[in-house]
C-alpha positions as CSV (number, residue, x, y, z in Angstrom):
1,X,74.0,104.3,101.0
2,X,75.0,101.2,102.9
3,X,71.7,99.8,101.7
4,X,72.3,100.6,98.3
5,X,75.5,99.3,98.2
6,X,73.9,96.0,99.0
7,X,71.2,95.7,96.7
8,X,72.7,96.8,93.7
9,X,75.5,94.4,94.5
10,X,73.8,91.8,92.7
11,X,73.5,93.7,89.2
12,X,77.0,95.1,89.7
13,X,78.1,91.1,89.7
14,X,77.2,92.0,85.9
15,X,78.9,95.2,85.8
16,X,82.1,93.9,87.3
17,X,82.5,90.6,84.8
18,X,82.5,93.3,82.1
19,X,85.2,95.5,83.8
20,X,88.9,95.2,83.5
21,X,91.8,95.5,85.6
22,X,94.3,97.7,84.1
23,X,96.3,95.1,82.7
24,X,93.3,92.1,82.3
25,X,92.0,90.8,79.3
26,X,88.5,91.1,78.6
27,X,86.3,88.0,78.3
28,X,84.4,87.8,75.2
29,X,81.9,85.5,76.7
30,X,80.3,88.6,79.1
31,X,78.1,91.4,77.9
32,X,79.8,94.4,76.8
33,X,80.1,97.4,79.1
34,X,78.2,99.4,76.8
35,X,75.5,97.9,76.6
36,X,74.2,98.2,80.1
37,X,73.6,102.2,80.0
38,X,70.4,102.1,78.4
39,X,68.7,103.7,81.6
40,X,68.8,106.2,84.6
41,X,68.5,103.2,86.7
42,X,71.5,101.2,85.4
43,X,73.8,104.3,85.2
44,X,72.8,104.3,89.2
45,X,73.5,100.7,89.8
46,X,77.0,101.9,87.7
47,X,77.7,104.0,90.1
48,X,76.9,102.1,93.4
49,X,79.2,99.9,91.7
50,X,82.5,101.8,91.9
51,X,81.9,103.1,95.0
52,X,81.7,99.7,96.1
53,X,85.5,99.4,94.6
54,X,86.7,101.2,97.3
55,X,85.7,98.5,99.0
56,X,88.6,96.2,99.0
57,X,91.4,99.1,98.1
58,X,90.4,101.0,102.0
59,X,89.6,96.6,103.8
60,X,92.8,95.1,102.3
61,X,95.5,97.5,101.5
62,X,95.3,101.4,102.2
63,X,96.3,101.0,105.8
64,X,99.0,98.8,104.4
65,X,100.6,101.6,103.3
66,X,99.4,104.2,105.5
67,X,100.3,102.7,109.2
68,X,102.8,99.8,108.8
69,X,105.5,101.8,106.9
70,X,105.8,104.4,110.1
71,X,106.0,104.1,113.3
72,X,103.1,103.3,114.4
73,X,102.0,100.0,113.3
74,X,103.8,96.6,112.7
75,X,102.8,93.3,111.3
76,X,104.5,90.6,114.0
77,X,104.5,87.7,112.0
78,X,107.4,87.2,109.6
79,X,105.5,84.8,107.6
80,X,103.1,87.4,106.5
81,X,103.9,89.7,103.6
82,X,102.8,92.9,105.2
83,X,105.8,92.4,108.0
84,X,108.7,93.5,104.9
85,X,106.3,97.4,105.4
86,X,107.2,97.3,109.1
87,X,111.1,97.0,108.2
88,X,110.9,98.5,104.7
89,X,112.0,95.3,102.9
90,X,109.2,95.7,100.7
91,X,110.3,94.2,97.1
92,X,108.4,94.1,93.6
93,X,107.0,90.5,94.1
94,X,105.1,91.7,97.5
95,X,101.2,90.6,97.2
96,X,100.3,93.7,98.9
97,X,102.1,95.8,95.9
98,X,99.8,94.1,93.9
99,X,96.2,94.2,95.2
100,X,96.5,97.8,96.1
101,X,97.4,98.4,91.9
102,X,95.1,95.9,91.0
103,X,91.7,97.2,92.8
104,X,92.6,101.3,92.7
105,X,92.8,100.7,88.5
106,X,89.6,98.5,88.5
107,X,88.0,101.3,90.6
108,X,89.1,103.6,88.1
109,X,88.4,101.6,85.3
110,X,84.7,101.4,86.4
111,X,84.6,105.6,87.1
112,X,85.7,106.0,83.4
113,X,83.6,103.5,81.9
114,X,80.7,105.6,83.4
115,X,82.7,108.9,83.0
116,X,82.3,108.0,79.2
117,X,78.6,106.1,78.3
118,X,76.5,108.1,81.0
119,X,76.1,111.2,79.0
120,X,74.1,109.4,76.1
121,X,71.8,107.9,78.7
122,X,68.3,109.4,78.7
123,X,67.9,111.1,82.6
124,X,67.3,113.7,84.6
125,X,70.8,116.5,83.3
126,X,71.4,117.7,87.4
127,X,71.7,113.8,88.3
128,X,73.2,112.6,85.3
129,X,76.0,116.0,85.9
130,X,76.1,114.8,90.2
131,X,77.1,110.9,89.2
132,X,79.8,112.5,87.0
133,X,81.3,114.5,89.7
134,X,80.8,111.8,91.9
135,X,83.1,109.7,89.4
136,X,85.7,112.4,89.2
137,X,86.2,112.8,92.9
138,X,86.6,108.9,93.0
139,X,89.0,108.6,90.2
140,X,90.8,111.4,91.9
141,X,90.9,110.2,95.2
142,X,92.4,106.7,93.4
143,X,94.9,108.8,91.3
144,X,96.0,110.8,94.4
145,X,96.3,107.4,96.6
146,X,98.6,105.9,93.1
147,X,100.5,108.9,92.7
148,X,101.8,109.0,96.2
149,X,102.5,105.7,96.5
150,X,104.8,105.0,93.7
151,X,105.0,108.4,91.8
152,X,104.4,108.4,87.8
153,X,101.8,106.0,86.9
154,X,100.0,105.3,84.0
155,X,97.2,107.9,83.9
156,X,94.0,106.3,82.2
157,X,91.4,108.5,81.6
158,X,89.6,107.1,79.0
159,X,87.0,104.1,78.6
160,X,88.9,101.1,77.1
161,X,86.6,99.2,76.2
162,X,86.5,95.8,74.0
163,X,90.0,97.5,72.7
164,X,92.1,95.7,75.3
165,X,95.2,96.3,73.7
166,X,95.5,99.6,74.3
167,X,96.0,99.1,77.8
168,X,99.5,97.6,76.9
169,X,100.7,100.6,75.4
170,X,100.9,103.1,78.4
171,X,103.8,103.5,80.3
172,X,104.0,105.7,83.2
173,X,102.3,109.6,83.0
174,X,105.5,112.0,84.9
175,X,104.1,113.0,88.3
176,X,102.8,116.4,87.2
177,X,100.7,115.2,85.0
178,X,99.2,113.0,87.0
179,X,98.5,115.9,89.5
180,X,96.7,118.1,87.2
181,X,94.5,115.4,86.3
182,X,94.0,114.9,89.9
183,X,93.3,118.5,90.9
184,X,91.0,118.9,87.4
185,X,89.1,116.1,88.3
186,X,88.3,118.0,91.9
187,X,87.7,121.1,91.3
188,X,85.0,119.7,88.2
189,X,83.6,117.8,90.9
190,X,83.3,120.8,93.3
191,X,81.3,122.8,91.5
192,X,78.4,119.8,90.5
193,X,78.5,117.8,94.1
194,X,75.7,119.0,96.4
195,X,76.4,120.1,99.8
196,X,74.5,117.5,101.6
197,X,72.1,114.3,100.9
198,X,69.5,112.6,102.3
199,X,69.8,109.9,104.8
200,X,69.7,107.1,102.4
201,X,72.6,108.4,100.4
202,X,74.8,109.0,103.1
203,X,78.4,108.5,101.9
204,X,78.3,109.6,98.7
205,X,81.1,112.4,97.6
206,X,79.8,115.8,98.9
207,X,81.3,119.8,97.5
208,X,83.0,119.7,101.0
209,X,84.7,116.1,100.2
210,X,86.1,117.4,96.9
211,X,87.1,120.5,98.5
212,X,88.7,118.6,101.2
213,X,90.7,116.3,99.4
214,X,91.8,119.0,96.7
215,X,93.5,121.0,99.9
216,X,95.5,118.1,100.7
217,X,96.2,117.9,97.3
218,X,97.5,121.1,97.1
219,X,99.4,120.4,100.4
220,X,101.2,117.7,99.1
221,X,102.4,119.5,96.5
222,X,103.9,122.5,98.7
223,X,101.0,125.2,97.0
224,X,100.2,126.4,100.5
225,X,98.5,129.1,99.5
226,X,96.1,127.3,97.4
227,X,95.8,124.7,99.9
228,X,94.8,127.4,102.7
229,X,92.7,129.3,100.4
230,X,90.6,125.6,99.8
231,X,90.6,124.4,103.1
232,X,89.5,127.7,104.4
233,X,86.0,127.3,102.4
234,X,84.8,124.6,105.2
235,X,86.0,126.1,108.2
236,X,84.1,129.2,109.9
237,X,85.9,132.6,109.9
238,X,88.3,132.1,108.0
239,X,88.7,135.0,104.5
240,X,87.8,132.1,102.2
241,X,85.0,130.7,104.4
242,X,81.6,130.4,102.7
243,X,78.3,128.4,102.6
244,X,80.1,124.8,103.1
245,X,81.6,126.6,106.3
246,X,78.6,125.5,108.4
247,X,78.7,121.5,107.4
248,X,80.9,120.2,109.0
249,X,82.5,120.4,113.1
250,X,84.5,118.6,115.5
251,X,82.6,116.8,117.7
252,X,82.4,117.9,121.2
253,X,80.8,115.0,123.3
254,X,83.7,112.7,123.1
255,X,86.3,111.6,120.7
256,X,84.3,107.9,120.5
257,X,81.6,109.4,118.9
258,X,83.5,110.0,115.7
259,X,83.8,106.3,115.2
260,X,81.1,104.9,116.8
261,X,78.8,102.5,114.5
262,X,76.0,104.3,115.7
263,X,76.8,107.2,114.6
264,X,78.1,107.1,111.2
265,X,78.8,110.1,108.5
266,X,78.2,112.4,111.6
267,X,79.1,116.0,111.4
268,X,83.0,115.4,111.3
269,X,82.8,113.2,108.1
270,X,83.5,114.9,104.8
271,X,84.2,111.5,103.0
272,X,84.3,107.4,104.3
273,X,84.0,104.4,102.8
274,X,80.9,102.8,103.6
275,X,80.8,99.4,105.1
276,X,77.7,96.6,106.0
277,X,77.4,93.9,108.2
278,X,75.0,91.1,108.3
279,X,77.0,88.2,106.7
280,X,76.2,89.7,102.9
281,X,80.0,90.1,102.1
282,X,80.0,94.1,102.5
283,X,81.1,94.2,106.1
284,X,84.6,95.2,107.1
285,X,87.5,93.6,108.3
286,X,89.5,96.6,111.1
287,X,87.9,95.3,114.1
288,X,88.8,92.0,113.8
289,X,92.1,92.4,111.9
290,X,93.8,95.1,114.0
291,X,94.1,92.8,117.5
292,X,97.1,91.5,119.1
293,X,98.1,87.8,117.9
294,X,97.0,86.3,120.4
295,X,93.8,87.1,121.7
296,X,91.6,85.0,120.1
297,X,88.2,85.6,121.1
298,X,89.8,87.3,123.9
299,X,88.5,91.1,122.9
300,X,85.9,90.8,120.3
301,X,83.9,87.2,119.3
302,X,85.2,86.9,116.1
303,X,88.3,84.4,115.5
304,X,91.8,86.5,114.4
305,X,94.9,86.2,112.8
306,X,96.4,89.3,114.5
307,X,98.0,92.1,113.2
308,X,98.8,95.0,112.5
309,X,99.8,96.0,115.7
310,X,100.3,99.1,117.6
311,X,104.0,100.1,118.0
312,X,104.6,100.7,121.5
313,X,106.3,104.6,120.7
314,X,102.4,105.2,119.2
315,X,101.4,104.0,122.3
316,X,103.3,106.2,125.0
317,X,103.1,109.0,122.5
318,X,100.1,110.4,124.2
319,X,100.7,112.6,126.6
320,X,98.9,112.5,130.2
321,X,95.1,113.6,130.0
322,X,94.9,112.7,126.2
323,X,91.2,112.0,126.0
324,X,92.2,110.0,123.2
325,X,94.3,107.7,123.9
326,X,91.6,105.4,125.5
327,X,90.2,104.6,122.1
328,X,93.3,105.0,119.7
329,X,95.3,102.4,121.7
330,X,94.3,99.4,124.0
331,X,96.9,96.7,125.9
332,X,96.1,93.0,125.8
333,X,98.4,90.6,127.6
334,X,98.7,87.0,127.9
335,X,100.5,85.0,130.3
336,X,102.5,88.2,131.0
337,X,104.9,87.5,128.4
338,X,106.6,89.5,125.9
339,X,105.9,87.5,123.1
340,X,102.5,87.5,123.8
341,X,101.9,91.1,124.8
342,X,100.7,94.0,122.8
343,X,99.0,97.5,122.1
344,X,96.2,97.3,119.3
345,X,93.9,100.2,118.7
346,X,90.6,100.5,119.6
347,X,88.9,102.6,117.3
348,X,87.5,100.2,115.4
349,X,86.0,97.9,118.2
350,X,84.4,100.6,120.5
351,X,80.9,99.9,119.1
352,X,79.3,97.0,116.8
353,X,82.2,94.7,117.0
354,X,81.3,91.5,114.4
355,X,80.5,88.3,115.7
356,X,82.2,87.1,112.4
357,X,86.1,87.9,111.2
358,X,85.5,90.7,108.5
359,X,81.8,91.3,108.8
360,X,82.2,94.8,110.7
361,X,80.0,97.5,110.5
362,X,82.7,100.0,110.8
363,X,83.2,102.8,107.8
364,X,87.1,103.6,106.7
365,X,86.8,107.0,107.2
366,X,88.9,109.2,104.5
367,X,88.4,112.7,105.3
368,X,87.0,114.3,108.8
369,X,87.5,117.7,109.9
370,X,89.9,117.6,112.3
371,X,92.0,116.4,109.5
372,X,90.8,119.6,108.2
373,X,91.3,121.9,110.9
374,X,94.9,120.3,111.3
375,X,96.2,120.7,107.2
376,X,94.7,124.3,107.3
377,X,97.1,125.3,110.3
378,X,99.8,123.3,108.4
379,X,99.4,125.4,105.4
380,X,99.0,128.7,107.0
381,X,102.6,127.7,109.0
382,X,104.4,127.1,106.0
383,X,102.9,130.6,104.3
384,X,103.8,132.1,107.4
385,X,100.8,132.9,109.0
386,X,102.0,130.8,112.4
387,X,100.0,133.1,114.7
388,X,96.9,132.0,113.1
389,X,97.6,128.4,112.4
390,X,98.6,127.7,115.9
391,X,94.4,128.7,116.9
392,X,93.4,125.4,114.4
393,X,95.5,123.0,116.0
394,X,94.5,124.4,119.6
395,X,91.5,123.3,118.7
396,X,91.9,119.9,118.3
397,X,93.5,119.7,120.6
398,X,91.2,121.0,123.1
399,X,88.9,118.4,122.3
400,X,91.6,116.2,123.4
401,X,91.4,117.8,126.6
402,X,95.0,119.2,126.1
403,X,96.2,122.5,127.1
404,X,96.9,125.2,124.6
405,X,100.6,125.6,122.7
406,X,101.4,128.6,122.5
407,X,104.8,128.3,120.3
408,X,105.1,131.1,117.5
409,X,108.0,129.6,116.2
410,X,107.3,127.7,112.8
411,X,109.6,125.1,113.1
412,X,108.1,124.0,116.4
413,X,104.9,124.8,114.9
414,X,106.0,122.4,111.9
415,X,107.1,119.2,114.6
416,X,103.5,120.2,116.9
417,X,101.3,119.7,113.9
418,X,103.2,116.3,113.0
419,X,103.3,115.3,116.7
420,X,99.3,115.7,116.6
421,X,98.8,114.3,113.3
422,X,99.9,111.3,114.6
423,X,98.0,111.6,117.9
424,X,94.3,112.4,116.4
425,X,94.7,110.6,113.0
426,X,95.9,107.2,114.2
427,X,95.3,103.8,112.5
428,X,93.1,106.0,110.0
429,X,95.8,105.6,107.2
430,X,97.6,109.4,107.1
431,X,100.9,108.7,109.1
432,X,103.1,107.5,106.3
433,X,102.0,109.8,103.8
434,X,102.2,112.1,106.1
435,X,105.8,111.9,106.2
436,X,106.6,111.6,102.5
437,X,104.5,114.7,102.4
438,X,106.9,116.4,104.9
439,X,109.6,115.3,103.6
440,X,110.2,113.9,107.4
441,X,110.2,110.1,106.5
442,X,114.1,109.4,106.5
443,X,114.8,111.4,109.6
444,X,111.9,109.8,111.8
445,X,111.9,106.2,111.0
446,X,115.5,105.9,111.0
447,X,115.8,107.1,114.3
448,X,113.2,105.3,115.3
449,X,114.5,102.0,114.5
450,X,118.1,103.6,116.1
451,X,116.1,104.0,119.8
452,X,114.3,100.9,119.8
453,X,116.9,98.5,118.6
454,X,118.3,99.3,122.1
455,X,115.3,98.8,124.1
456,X,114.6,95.2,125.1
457,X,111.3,93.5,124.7
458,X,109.4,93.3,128.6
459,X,105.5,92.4,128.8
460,X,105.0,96.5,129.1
461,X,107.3,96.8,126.3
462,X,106.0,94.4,124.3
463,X,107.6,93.1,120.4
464,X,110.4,95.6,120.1
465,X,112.5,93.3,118.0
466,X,111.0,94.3,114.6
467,X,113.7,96.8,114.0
468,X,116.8,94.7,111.9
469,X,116.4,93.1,108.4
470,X,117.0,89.8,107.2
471,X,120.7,90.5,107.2
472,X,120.5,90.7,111.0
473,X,121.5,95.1,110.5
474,X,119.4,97.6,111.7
475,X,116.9,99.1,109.5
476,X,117.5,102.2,108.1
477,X,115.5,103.8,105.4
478,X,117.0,104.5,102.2
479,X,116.4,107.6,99.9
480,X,114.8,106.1,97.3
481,X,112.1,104.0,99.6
482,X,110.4,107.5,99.3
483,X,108.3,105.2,96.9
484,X,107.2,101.8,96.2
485,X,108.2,99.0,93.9
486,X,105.9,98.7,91.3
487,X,104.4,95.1,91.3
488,X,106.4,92.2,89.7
489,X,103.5,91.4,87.6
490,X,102.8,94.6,85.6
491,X,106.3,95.0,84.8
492,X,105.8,91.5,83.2
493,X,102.4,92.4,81.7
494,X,103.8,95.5,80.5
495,X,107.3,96.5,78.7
496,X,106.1,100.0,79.2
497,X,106.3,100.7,82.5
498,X,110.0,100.9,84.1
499,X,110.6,100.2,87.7
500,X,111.2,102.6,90.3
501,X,115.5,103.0,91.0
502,X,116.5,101.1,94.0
503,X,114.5,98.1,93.4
């Protein structure tokens, strides 16, 4: 897939002057849409072409969201946009608001464009039927990213085309609505994805990936049972456990292995982002973008701007023995100074660090099955099955090397699962929509910026500052910051969509 990727990147240079973003005009210079499905071979190089919009949202703006609104990462320099996420100061006119809107729309803009002109192509019906499903998961996977981050959006589902216009007149789709389009999209997908691929289309969206991402679907939206009943189809004894039960697995021989550039889309992976090294503009940018400030070429050979950073409570969160903790969180220090001291992970540097900033090798992985293994206990805790939920999360952690809970009480249950969450998932992009899921956001980070406030910044406790806003008062998360400003821009492209209260 990686391959791929690269050399249809060159026709897809085609593809992408005819696509629009949401809100763009289109160019009546470039060659219609349209007129590029006249094969099997260009519907291909279509759809090589939005996965390779994932590209950008997963290099320049997922963890954005993910990691630097939690406690766990921080962006140290004030300078930089991404450092108003660390102290919730985000407002509309943020460039990060922005490019995440602008690239998960032009993703989606490029799934329906061949969600609409494939089926009049001449080709082979079971791959014409496995391209569309592959669409659907992606548009879902975009919509489910949108929908979380700044709840009703406008939900396009259609092919614009040269009628550019139309784009101006939708406003935002209520959040429901947006859901069911989300979980119709999945379950479509489900039932025309194969189960597995050959080598050279590693990374393309498998039954299991649909499957995956349609439980956490359902989990974010409280269905439990649902969720349960869908998770349950990948994991081994379980009542709903069938063919796709066998695919995937934790892995056993260490907890680098999952992330290792050698051993990519191993039997963990349901879904990642595929990334390529080699100077060709498809590499990646984690290893050399997720370092301390300061370390130059200290770490990896690639020059650095630093950030985002690993909060030190991420970094003492690990408990004694974690067999994780070696790759999840490194220390660099300089000088032995505070300011020039920090944790950073390591998970993206263990194997095939570039020689050149954002030329990595490394995959943003989206789904694996711990994740699985770890949502599945969550929804069989909140349907009150906490017994049986407490033997899914034993097992990760016994790969972790950790002994056994043995809690039967759900709301302990409910903080373990959170605790480990964080732990195994790490600087993969779940924590803070992990806690809007749980409803635990408020609670957390404001007592988090409460205890740190008070700790003072030593070279062991390094860059504990970040914690008051430009007003000089502590941060506290507010109610509404549940959700995002929409970006400055659309609201000006746009009087159809409305801005979020509190902003």
């Amino acid at each position: 897939m990686k391959r791929i990727l690269f050399i249809t990147s060159l026709l897809m240079a085609c593809l992408t002057a005819c696509q629009q973003n949401f809100l763009e005009l289109r160019d009546p210079t470039k060659i219609p849409t349209e007129n590029l499905f006249t094969s099997a071979s260009n519907v291909a190089a279509a759809v090589t072409g939005v996965y390779s919009q994932l590209q950008p949202i997963y290099n320049n703006s997922y963890f954005v969201f993910g990691e630097m609104a939690s406690d766990n990462a921080y962006e140290p320099v004030s300078a930089n946009a991404r450092y108003f996420f660390s102290i919730f100061g985000v407002e509309e006119n943020n460039p990060n608001l922005q490019t995440m809107w602008t690239d998960s729309y032009r993703c989606i803009s490029r799934a329906n464009t061949v969600l609409a002109h494939a089926g009049t192509v001449a080709m082979d019906t079971t791959l014409r039927n496995r391209y569309l499903a592959e669409m659907k998961f992606i548009r879902a996977l975009n919509y489910f990213n949108l929908v979380r981050i700044w709840g009703a959006v406008p939900l396009v589902t259609e092919d614009l085309g040269a009628d550019y216009q139309k784009a101006y007149t939708y406003g935002r789709t209520p959040v429901n609505e947006v859901y069911a389009q989300v979980v119709k999209d999945l379950q479509e997908a489900a039932t025309a994805l194969p189960v597995t691929y050959s080598a050279g289309d590693l990374g393309r969206a498998t039954r299991s990936a649909a499957k995956g991402l349609l439980g956490k679907v359902y989990l974010t939206q409280g269905n439990y049972s649902q969720a349960a009943a869908v998770l349950g189809e990948l994991i081994p004894g379980t009542p709903t456990a069938g063919n796709l039960a066998s695919v995937h697995a934790l892995l056993t021989t260490s907890f680098e292995d999952v992330f290792s550039t050698g051993n990519e889309m191993n039997k963990e992976i349901l879904f990642a982002v595929r990334y390529l090294s080699g100077g060709i503009g498809l590499g990646s940018g984690f290893a050399s973008n997720f370092l301390p400030t300061y370390s130059g070429t200290d770490i990896i050979k690639a020059g650095l701007s630093g950030g985002p950073v690993v909060r030190q409570d991420l970094a003492t969160a690990f408990p004694e023995g974690d067999r994780r903790k070696a790759l999840s969180v490194g220390y660099y220090t300089k000088g032995n100074s505070a300011a020039t001291s920090d944790y950073y992970t390591r998970k993206y540097i263990g194997n095939g660090a570039p020689f050149a900033r954002n030329d990595g090798d490394n995959d943003w992985i989206v789904l694996r099955y711990a994740d699985v293994l770890l949502m599945y206990a969550e929804a069989l805790n909140e349907s009150g099955s906490s017994t049986t939920a407490l033997t899914y999360l034993n097992a990760v952690r016994s790969r972790a090397g950790l002994a056994a809970l043995t809690t039967s009480s759900p709301s302990e249950l409910r903080l373990a699962l959170e605790n480990e969450r964080r732990l195994e998932l790490s600087y993969e992009g779940h924590r803070w929509f992990d806690l809007i899921r749980t409803g635990r956001l408020l609670p957390v980070m404001n007592a988090f910026y409460e205890k740190y406030a008070k700790i003072a910044s030593t070279p062991q406790v390094p860059n504990n500052g970040l914690f008051v806003n430009s007003g000089g008062s502590l941060v506290q998360v507010q109610p509404y910051q549940v959700l995002f400003p929409l970006p400055l821009a659309e609201l000006q492209y746009s009087s159809q969509l409305t801005q979020n209260d509190g902003y």
